[in-house]
N, C-alpha and C positions, 0 to 999 in steps of 0.2 A: 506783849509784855511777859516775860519770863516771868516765874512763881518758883521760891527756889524751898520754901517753908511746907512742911508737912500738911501744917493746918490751910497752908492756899493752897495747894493741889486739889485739898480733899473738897475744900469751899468748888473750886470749877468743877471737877468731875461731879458736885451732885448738881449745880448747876447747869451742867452737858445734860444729864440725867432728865432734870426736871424738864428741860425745851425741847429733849432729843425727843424722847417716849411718846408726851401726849402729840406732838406736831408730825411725827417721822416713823414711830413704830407703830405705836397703838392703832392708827386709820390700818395698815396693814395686816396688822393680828387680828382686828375684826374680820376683817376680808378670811380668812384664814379660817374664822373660828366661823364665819358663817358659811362657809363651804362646805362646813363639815354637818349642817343643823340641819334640820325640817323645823324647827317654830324657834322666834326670839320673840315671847312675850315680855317675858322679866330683863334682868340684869345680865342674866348669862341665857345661852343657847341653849337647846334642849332639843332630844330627840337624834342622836348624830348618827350618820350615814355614811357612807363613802356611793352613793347612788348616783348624786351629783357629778361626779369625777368619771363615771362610768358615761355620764353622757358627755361630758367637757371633753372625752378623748376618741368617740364616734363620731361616724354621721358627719353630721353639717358643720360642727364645730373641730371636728379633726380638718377638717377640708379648709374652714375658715384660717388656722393655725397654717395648714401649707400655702396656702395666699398669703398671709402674712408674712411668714419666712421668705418666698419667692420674693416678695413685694421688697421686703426691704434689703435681701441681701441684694438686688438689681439696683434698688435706687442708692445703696450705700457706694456700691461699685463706681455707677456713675458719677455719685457727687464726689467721691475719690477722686475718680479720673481727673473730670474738669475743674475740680476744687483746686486741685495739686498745680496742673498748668497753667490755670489762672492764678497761683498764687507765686509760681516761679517766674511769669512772664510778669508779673504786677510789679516784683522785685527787682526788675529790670528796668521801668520804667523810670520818669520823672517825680519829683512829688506830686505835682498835681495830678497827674494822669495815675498815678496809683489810690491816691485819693478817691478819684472817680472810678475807677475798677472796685472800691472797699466800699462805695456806696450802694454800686448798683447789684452785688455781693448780700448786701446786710438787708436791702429795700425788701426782698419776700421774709423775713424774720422781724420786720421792725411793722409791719401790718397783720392786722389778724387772719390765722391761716385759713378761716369762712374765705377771706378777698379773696385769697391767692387759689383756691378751689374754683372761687366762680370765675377767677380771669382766665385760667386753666379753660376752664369750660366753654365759656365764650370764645376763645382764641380757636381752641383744637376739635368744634362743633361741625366745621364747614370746611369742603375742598378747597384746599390740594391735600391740604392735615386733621382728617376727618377721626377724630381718634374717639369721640365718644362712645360707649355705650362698649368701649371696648378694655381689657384690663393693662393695657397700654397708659391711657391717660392717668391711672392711679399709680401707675410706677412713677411716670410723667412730675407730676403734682407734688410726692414723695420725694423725687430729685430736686424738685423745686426750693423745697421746705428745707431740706438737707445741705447742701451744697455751703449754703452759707457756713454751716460749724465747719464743713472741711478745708475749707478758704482759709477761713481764721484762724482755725488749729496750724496747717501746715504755714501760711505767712506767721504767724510767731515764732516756729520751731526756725523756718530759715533767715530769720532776723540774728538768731543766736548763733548760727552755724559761724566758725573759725574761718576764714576766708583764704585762711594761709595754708588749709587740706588743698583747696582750687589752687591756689596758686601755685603751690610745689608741684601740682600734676603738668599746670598748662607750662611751668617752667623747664619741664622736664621731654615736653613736645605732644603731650595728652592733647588731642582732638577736642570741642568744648562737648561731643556730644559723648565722647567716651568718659568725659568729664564729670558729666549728666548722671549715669548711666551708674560706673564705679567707684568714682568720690560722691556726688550727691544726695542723690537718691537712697545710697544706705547709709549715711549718717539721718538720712531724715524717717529712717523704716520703722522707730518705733513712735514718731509723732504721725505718721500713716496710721499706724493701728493703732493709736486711739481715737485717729476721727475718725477710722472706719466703725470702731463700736459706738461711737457716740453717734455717729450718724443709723447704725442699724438699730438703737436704741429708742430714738427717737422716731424712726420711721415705726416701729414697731405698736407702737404708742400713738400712733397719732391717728384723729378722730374727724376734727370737726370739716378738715377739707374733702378726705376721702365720703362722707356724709354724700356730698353733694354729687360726686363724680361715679361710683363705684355701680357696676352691673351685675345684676343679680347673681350670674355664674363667678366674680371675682369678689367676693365681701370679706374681709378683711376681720380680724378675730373682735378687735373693738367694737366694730359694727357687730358685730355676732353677739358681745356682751351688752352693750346699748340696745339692741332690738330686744334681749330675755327680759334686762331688767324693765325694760317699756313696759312691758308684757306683764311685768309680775312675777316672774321666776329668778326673783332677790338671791335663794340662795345656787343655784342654777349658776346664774350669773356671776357671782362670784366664786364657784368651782373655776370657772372658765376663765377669768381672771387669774386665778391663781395661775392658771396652766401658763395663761400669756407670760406672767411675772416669770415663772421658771425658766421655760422658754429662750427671753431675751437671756436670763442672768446667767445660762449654761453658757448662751453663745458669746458672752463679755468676758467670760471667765474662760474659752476658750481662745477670746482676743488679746488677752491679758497676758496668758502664759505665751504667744506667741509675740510680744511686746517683751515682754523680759526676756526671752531670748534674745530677742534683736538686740536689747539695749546693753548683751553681753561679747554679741557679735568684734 
């Protein structure tokens, strides 16, 4: 509903205000403000440091950070790949046979990702696909987890595509794969880079399956912030957080400007 009056703009934006702040800013400006503390007795922080920050970018936790970046720019890639050509070959199909390709798609997102860790684990334990204990299975588990938003993302984008770009090509004697290749593929280049961040976003962040799978030499930044604050090192941990949050939001904002290029292309 449109708001076309001075005094309703002002009524929603403090209303935005009021749900935005406590629900969406504030948990974060904590994180933020205790990165920076040695004690939160009172209402505010006390004692500030930049000490914390100094270990969040060393050591174990610099290391945790290149796992993490590894981990998810591989599992974003992957679930790119096969997200996109399962979701071009889905588009080809029947209704029902697409149907069933958008279930068995959504089934590792539609159970909690503990499951989808321990089926990872149980499946990739034993020969011929032995991949436990190795940082294999946690990209593995991450492609898992992922795949589904790229599925979904690029079957939307190619629902909208104009079908009359394909057909003036294949009218004109275009090959279907030069089809593919020329017309398809970059009308769909900037719904590609947004599932690839939202898939690198997500993997970036993601906790309770790697939990289960992850070896000691591969531990991932969340397991690295999950293990301090276990431990008692609150504000530690959330240096280390912060780093993570940076991190993703440098690499979205570099997927972002390379999406709005595309979408000028």
């Amino acid at each position: 509903m449109l708001v076309h009056s001075r005094k309703g703009k002002w009524t929603l934006w403090a209303l935005f205000l009021v749900l935005f702040v406590p629900l969406f800013a504030l948990p974060l400006l904590v994180i933020v403000a205790a990165s920076f503390a040695t004690n939160w007795s009172g209402a505010f922080p006390s004692g500030p440091t930049v000490e914390h920050y100094a270990a969040a970018t060393r050591g174990e936790s610099l290391e945790a950070l290149t796992t993490s970046l590894v981990t998810a720019l591989a599992a974003s890639l992957l679930a790119l790949l096969m997200g996109s050509w399962a979701a071009l070959a889905a588009h080809a199909l029947p209704k029902r046979g697409k149907r069933l390709l958008d279930t068995l798609f959504v089934l590792p997102v539609a159970v909690p990702s503990v499951v989808v860790g321990l089926a990872v684990l149980v499946a990739f334990s034993q020969p011929p696909f032995l991949l436990n204990g190795t940082r294999w299975i946690v990209i593995l588990a991450h492609t898992v987890l992922v795949t589904a938003f790229a599925y979904q993302s690029v079957s939307a984008a190619i629902v909208r595509l104009d079908p009359a770009y394909e057909q003036a090509a294949a009218s004109l004697g275009a090959k279907p794969s030069y089809v593919l290749w020329k017309v398809k593929l970059p009308l769909l280049l900037p719904s590609l880079n947004a599932a690839a961040g939202l898939c690198f976003a997500l993997s970036m962040g993601e906790l309770s399956a790697t939990m289960m799978l992850y070896p000691p030499d591969w531990m991932p930044l969340p397991v690295r912030i999950f293990t301090a604050t276990d431990r008692g090192s609150l504000f530690t941990g959330s240096a280390v957080a912060v780093v993570l949050m940076g991190a993703t939001l440098l690499v979205l904002l570099a997927v972002s400007r390379i999406r709005t290029r595309a979408s000028y292309r």
